[in-house]
C-alpha positions as CSV (number, residue, x, y, z in Angstrom):
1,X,-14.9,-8.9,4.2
2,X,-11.5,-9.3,2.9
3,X,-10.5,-5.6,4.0
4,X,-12.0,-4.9,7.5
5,X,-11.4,-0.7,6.9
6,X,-13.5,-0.9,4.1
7,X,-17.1,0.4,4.3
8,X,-18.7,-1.3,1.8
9,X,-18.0,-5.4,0.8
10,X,-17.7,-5.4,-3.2
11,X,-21.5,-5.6,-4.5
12,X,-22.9,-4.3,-1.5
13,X,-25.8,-1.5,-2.4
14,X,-25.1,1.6,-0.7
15,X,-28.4,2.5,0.1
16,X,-29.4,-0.8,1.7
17,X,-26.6,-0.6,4.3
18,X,-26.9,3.4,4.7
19,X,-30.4,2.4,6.6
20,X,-29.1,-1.2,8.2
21,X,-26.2,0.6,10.2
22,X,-28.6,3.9,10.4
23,X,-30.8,1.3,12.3
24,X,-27.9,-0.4,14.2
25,X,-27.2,3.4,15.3
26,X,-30.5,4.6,16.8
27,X,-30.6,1.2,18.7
28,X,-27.1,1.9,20.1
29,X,-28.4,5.5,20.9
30,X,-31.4,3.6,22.8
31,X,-29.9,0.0,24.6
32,X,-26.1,0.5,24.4
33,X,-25.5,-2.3,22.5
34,X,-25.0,-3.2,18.4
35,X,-25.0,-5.5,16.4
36,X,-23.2,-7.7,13.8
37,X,-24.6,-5.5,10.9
38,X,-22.1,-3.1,12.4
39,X,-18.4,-3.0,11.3
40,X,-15.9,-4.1,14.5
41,X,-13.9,-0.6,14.4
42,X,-17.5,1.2,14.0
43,X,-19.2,-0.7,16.9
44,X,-15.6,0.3,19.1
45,X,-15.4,3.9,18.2
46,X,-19.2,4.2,19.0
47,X,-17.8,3.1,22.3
48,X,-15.6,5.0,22.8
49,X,-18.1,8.0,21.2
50,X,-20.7,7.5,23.8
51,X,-20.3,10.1,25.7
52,X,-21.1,13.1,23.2
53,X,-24.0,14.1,22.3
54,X,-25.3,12.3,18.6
55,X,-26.0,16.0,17.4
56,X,-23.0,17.7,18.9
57,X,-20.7,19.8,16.5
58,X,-16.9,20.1,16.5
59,X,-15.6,22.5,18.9
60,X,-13.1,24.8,17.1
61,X,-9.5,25.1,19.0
62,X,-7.9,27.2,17.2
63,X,-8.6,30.1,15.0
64,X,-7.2,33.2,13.1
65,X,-3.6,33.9,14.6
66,X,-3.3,31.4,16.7
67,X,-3.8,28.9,13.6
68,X,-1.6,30.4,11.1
69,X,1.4,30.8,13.8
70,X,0.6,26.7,15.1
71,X,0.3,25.0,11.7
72,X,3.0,27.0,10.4
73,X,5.6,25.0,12.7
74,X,3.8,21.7,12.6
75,X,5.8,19.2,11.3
76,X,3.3,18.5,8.5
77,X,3.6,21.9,6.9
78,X,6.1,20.9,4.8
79,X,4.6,18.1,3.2
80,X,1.3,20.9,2.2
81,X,3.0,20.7,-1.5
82,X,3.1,16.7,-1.8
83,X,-0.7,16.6,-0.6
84,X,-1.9,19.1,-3.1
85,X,-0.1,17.5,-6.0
86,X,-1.5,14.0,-4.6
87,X,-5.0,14.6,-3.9
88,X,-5.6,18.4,-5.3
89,X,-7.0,17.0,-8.2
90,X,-9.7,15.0,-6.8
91,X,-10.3,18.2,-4.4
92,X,-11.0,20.3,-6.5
93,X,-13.0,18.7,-8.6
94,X,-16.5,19.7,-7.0
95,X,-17.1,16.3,-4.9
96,X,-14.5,15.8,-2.4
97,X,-12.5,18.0,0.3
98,X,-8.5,17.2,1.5
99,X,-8.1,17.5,4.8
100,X,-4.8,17.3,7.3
101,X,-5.1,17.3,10.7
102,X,-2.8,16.7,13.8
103,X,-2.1,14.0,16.6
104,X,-5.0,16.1,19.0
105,X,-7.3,15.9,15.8
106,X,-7.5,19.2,15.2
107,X,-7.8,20.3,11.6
108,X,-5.1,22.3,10.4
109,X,-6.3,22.4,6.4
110,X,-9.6,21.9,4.6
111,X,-8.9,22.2,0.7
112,X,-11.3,21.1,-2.1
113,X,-14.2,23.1,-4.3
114,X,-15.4,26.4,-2.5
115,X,-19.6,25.1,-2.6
116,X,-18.2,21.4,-1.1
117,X,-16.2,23.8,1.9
118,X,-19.2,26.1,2.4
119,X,-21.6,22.8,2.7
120,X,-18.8,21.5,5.2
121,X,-18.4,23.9,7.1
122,X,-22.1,23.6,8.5
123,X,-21.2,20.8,10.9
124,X,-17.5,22.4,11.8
125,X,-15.5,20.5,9.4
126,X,-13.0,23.9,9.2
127,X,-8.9,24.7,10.0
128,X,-8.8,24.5,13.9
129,X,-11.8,22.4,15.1
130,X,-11.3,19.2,16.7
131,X,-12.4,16.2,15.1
132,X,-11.1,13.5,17.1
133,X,-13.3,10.6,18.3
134,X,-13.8,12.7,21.9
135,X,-15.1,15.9,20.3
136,X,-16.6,14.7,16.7
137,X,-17.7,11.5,17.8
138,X,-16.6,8.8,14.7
139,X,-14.8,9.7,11.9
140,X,-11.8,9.2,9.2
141,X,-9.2,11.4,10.6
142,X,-10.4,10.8,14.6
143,X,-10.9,7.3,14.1
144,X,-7.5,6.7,12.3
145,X,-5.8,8.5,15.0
146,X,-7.4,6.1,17.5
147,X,-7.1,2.8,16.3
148,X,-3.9,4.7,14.2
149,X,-4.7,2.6,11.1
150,X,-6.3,3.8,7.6
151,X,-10.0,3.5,7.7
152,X,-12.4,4.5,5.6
153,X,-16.2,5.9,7.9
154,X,-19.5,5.7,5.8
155,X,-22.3,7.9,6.1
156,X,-24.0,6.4,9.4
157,X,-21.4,4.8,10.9
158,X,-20.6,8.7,11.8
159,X,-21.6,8.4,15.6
160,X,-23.0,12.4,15.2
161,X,-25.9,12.9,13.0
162,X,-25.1,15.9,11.4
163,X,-21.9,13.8,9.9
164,X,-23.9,11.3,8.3
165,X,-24.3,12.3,4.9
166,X,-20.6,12.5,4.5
167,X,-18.2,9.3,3.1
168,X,-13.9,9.7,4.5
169,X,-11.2,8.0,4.3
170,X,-8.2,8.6,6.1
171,X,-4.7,7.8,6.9
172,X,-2.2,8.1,9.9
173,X,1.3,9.8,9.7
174,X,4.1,9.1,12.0
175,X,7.5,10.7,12.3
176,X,9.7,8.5,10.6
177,X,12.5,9.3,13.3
178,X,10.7,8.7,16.6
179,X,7.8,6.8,15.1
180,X,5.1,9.2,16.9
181,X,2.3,9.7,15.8
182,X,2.3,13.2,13.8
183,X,-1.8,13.4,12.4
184,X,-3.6,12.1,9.4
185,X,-4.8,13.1,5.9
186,X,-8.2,12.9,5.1
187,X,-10.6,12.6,2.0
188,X,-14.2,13.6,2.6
189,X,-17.3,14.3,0.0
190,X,-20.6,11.8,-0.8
191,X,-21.5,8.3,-0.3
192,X,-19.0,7.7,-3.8
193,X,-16.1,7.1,-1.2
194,X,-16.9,4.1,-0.2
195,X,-14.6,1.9,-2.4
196,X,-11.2,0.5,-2.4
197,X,-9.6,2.8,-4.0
198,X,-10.0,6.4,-2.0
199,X,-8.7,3.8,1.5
200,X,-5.7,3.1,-1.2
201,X,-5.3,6.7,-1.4
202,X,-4.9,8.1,1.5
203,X,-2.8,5.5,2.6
204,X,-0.8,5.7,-0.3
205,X,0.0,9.5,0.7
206,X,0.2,9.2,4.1
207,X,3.5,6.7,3.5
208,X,4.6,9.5,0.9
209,X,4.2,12.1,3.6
210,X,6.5,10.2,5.8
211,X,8.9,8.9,3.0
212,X,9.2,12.6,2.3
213,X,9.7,13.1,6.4
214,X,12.4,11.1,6.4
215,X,14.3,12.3,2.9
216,X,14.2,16.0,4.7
217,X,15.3,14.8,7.7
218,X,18.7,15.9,8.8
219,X,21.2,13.2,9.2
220,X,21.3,12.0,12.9
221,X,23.2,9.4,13.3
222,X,23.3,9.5,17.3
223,X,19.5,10.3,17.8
224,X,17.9,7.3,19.4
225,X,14.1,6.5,20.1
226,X,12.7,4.1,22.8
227,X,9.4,2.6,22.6
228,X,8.9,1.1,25.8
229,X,5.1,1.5,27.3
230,X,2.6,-1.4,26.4
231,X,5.0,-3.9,25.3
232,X,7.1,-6.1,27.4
233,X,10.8,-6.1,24.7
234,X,11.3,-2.2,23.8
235,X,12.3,-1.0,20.4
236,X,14.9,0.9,19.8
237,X,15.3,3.3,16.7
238,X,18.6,4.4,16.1
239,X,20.9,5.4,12.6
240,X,17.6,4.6,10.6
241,X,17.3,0.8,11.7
242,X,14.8,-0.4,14.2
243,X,15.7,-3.2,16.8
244,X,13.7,-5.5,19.4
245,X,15.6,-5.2,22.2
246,X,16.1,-8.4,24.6
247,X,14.8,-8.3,28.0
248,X,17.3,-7.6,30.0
249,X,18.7,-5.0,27.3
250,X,15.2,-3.3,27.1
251,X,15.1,-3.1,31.4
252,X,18.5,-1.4,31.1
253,X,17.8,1.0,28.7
254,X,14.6,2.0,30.5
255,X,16.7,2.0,33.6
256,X,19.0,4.6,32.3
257,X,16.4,6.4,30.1
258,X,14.7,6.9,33.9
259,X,17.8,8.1,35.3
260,X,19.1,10.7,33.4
261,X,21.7,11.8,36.1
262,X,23.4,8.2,35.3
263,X,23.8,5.3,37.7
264,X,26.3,3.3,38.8
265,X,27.2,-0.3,38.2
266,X,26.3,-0.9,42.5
267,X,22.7,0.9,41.4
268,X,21.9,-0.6,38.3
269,X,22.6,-4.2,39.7
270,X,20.2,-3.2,42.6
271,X,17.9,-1.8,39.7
272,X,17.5,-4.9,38.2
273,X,17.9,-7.7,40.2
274,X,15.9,-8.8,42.9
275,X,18.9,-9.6,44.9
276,X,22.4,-8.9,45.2
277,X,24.5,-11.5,44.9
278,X,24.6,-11.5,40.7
279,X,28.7,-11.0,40.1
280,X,28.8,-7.7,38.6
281,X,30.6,-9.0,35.8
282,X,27.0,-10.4,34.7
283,X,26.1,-6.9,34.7
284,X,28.9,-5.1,32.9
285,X,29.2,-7.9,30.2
286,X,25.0,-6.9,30.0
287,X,26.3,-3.2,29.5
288,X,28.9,-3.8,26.7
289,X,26.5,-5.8,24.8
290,X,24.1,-2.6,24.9
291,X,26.7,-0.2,24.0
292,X,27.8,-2.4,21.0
293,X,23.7,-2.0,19.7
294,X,23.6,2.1,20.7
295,X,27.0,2.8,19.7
296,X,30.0,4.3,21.6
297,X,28.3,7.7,21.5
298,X,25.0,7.0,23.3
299,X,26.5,5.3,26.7
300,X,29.0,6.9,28.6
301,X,30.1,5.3,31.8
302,X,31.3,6.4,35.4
303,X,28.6,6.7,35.8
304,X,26.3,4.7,33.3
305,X,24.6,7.5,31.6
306,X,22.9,7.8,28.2
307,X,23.4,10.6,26.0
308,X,20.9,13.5,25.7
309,X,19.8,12.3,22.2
310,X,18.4,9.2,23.4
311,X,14.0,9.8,24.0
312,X,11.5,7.8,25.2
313,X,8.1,7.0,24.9
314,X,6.8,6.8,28.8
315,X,9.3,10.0,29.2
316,X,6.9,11.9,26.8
317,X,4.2,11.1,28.7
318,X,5.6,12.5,31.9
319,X,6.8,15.7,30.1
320,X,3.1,16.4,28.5
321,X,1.8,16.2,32.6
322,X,4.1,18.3,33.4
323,X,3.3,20.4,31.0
324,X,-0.7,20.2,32.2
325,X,-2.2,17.9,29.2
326,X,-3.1,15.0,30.6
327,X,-5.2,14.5,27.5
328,X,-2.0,14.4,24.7
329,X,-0.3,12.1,27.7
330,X,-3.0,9.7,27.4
331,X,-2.8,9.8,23.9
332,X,0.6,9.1,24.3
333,X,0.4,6.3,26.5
334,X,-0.3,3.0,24.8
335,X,-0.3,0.7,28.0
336,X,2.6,0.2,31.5
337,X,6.3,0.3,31.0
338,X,7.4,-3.2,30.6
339,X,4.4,-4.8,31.7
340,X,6.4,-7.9,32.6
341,X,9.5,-6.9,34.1
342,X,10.0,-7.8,37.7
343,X,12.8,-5.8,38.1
344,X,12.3,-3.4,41.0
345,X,13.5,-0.1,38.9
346,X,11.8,-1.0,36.3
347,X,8.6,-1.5,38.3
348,X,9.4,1.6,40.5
349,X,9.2,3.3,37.0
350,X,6.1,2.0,35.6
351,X,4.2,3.1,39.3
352,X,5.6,6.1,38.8
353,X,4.2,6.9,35.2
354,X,1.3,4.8,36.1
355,X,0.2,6.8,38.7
356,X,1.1,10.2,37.4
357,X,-1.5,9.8,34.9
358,X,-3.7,8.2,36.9
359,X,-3.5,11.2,39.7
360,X,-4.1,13.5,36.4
361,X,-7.1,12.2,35.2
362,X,-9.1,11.9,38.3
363,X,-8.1,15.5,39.1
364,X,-9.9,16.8,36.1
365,X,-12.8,14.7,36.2
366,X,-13.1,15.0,32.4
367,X,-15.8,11.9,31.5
368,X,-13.4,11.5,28.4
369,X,-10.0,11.2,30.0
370,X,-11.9,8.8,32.5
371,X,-13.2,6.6,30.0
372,X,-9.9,6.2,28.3
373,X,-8.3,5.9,31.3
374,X,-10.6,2.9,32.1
375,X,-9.8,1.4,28.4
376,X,-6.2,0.7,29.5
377,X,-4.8,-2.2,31.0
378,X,-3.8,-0.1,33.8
379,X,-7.4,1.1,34.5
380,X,-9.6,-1.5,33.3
381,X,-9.5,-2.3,37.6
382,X,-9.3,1.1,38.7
383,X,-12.3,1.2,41.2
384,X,-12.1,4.7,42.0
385,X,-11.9,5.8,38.1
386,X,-14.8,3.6,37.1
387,X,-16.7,5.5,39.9
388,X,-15.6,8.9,38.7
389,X,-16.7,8.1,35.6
390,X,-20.2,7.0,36.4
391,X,-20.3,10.1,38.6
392,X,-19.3,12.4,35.6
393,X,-22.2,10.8,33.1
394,X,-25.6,12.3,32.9
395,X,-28.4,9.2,34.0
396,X,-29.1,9.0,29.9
397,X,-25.7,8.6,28.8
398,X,-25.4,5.5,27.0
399,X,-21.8,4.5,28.5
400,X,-23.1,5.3,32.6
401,X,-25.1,1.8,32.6
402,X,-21.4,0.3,31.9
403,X,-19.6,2.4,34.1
404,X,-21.9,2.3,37.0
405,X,-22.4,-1.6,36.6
406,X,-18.1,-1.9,36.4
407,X,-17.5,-0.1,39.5
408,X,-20.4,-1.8,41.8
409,X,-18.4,-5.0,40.2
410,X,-14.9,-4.0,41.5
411,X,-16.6,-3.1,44.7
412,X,-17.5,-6.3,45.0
413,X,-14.9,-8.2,44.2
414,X,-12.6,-6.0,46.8
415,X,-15.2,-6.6,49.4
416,X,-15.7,-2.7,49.7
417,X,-19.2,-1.2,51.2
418,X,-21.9,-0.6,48.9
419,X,-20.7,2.5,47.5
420,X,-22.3,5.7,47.2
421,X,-20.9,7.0,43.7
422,X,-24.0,7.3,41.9
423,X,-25.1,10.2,43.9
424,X,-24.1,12.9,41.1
425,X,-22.5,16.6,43.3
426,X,-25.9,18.7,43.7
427,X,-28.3,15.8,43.8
């Protein structure tokens, strides 16, 4: 397939591959497993969907006051107008809904033909419930959130049943400042949808939503942006342009980023090297270079200290455990600081955000923190989160064979005792 967030190859008969991935579905339900009739960002959200229960509904979050006074400041409110004159039309034409939700997946508008929103709102699809991949199982707006690309979800490649007669497409939006990921818009209505062009047009006003973002804007000049976690160069965003920082200029940055109290040239040079005996001319000529790509009002010096304007990624994740949501941190958190930096701030850092998240996630025992704590490089060998998670799974969960099997694996291969984790609290 040319397009691998299509549904549907050109000539392919919808009905035919309604019941060939409706089949490929009731096997995963059964064995665990799918097959190659199955789309590769279907057969990864069903994954990651294994957990819920294939007739679950959509919790709803929010509702009533609480809605109205949350979507009123979401960043998104303000593009309402641009999505109504884009995909109004088609909304209220009888067949299709527009939907916008946020980062969390929560729906914060359903607009389209008032029989289309009554039939809808039978499985949940309403302002306030969440309909990310963890609560709704696979769909357009969850999905796209997750893999954050436009994807169009077909009928039974919906992971819950009660989803499958319904056809989306959707489309991430990021802020165009800090890059974050803000929520997605979302067409829904009958099988119809599955053809290039409703994929076309969600991303089409999804990059007209953040073109409009970035128009409103205020003018910022000294705002800066670090994306640091899952990569091993950062990228900095700064006066509109975006720049791949070197590595030493990336393990600085973080450095300083880390230590908002500034540092001084005798504590960054310990920072990062792994010795002392680098002339600290190596490090201030480092510093001068970095100033020269910030800009004289981002670095101060005496000591080396950024300016408050300048964010981070892995310094949002922090801030969202401190503020108890380990979920939106691990949302937040596409993979370790640096991963290949040796330098021993830099490192201390990445343990630090590492295992704040880590220590978050076991404490809540939540079966879908753990398994997307498990999905990350930093706890794909995380024995005692693979055994959380297989305690947290009921014995017909499709994902506990995996779990189970993954942590008797890493028992193994640390030469630990045959463990006891299976034994589920009460049994």
């Amino acid at each position: 397939m040319a397009d691998p967030w299509l549904a549907l190859e050109f000539g392919a008969d919808p009905a035919e591959r309604i019941a060939q991935v409706g089949a490929a579905h009731e096997a995963f339900l059964t064995a665990g497993t799918t097959s190659g009739r199955v789309r590769e960002v279907v057969a990864r959200s069903w994954e990651r969907s294994a957990l819920l229960d294939p007739e679950a509904t959509a919790p709803v979050d929010l509702t009533d006051d609480a809605l109205e006074s949350y979507r009123a400041t979401h960043p998104l409110a303000r593009v309402m107008p641009l999505f109504r004159d884009l995909l109004g039309g088609i909304a209220q034409d009888g067949a299709h809904l527009m939907a916008v939700c946020d980062a969390a997946g929560r729906l914060l508008w359903v607009e389209g033909h008032p029989g289309v929103l009554r039939h809808a709102e039978r499985m949940n699809f309403v302002p306030g419930a969440r309909w990310d991949e963890a609560h709704a199982g696979t769909n357009a707006p969850g999905t796209a959130l997750a893999v954050d690309h436009g994807v169009q979800i077909f009928a039974t490649e919906h992971f819950v049943r009660p989803v499958q007669r319904w056809t989306c497409a959707a489309a991430p939006i990021h802020d165009p400042v800090t890059g974050a990921l803000l929520g997605a818009v979302d067409i829904t209505g009958g099988d119809h949808l599955a053809n290039p062009q409703s994929l076309a047009l969600v991303r089409a006003t999804a990059r007209a939503a953040e073109a409009f973002l970035a128009g409103a804007a205020p003018a910022a000049p000294g705002v800066a942006y670090v994306s640091a976690l899952g990569r091993d160069e950062a990228e900095l965003r700064v006066g509109g342009r975006r720049i791949r920082l070197g590595r030493r200029h990336s393990e600085l940055l973080v450095l300083l980023v880390g230590h908002p109290e500034g540092r001084t040239g005798e504590q960054l040079g310990l920072d990062l090297y792994d010795d002392d005996r680098r002339p600290p001319v190596t490090l201030r000529a480092e510093l001068s270079r970095l100033r020269r790509v910030l800009g004289e009002e981002l670095l101060d010096s005496r000591p080396y200290r950024l300016r408050p304007a300048v964010r981070a990624d892995f310094r949002t994740v922090t801030e969202l455990l401190e503020r108890g949501d380990p979920a939106a941190a691990l949302r937040a958190y596409p993979g370790p600081l640096l991963p290949r930096s040796d330098a021993p701030g830099v490192a201390r850092l990445r343990r630090l955000v590492d295992g704040q998240l880590r220590a978050a996630v076991l404490a809540g025992a939540d079966p879908g923190l753990l398994a997307a704590w498990t999905a990350t490089a930093a706890g794909a060998d995380d024995l005692a989160a693979w055994q959380a998670l297989a305690r947290s799974l009921p014995p017909g969960a499709p994902r506990r064979p995996l779990a189970v099997a993954r942590a008797r694996q890493l028992a193994e291969e640390y030469a630990l005792p045959r463990a006891t984790f299976l034994q589920r609290p009460g049994n």
